[in-house]
C-alpha positions, 0 to 999 in steps of 0.5 A: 831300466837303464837306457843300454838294456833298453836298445835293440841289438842288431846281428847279421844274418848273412854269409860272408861273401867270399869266392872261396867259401860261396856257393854259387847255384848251378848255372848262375854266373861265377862269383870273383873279385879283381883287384883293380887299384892299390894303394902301392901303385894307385894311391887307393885300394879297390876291386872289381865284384862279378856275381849274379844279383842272388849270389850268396845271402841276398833278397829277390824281388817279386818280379825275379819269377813273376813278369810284371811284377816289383823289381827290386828299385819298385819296392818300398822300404816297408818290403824290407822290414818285416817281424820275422818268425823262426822256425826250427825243422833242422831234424826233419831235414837232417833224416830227409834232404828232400823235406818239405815243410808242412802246415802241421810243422807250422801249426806245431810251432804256434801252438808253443809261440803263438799265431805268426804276426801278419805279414811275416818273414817266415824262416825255416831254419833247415840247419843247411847253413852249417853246410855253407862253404862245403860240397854239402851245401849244394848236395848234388847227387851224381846226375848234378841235381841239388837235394836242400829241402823247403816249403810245401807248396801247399804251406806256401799257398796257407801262408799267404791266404791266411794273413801269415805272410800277406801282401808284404810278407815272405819266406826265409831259408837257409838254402838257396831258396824256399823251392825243394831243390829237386823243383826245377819248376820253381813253384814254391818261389813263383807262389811266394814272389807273387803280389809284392812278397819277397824271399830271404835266402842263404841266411846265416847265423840263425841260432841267434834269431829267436823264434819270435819277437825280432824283426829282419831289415834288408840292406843291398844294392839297388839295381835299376830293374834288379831281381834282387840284392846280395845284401847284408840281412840284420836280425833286430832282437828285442832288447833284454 
């Protein structure tokens, strides 16, 4: 096997951050870039970003709902390379905005691709990142609420007591986050934040992540104390 069908390839799992297409969680800070410098006037091109640290695809940190516990500048790199798992309940989610992903969804998926890996990123691919850019995404009914699905808290709590997602693990969505979006209480995301594990959220391009076999790696800033990172998110597919 010749050295080029014998490397990983890398894809990216991240929107493009840009204020006209981004949706920005209600109540969060809004997104803008300013053009500070160019090259016609300063001899150099430069902008100036305002957004909140979950602006767009990003990580959190576990201390983003969980006091005393990692920010982001506490974390190890090993935090932020994780095997992942994808896991499809696009239909589900299309007949129900309000889906919550069950244990009986995730049992199903290991029986075609077997027993998710210890300390996983375990992503749901909700079919909301077809959405982004659009008034769907968020999905606000009349009173302002957002309706995206997400875990059960129970598969949450399964996860994490069987090994699935361990101490280092996670889950990863496609929507704002792994909560419901009529959970204002958060409770799937203060369960998954707890003891060191991390959430991907507002991942894109997930029809090119296999169900299984490629691994994630978080990029982003590191920002003292942070609860998370808009980052570029990369997929490492197995080679060919």
């Amino acid at each position: 096997m010749g050295i080029e069908r014998q490397r990983q390839r890398l894809i990216s799992l991240s929107h493009l951050n840009d204020p006209a297409t981004t949706s920005v969680f209600p109540g969060d800070p809004p997104f803008e870039l300013e053009t500070v410098a160019t090259v016609e006037k300063d001899g150099y091109y430069l902008r100036f970003v305002r957004e909140g640290e979950h602006t767009g695809t990003h990580w959190g940190a576990p201390g983003h709902f969980n006091a005393g516990e990692a920010l982001a500048d506490e974390l190890d790199l090993g935090n932020l390379f994780l095997p992942a798992v994808r896991i499809d309940v696009r239909e589900r989610c299309a007949r129900d905005a309000d889906y919550q992903v069950t244990t009986d969804d995730i049992r199903s998926w290991e029986e075609r691709h077997g027993r998710i890996p210890d300390e996983s990123m375990v992503i749901i691919w909700t079919g909301w990142d077809a959405r982004w850019g659009t008034a769907a995404y968020a999905n606000l009914d009349a009173d302002g609420v957002v309706h995206q699905p997400g875990f059960a808290l129970e598969t949450v709590r399964w996860l994490a007591d069987t090994g699935r997602i361990g101490h280092r693990g996670g889950t990863g969505t496609d929507t704002f986050g792994p909560d419901v979006g009529i959970d204002r209480g958060y409770a799937v995301s203060r369960l998954v934040y707890q003891r060191h594990r991390v959430s991907l959220e507002i991942l894109a391009n997930l029809a090119a992540l296999p169900p299984t076999g490629a691994h994630i790696l978080c990029g982003g800033t590191l920002n003292r104390a942070g609860s998370g990172s808009t980052a570029l998110i990369y997929g490492i597919l197995p080679p060919r």
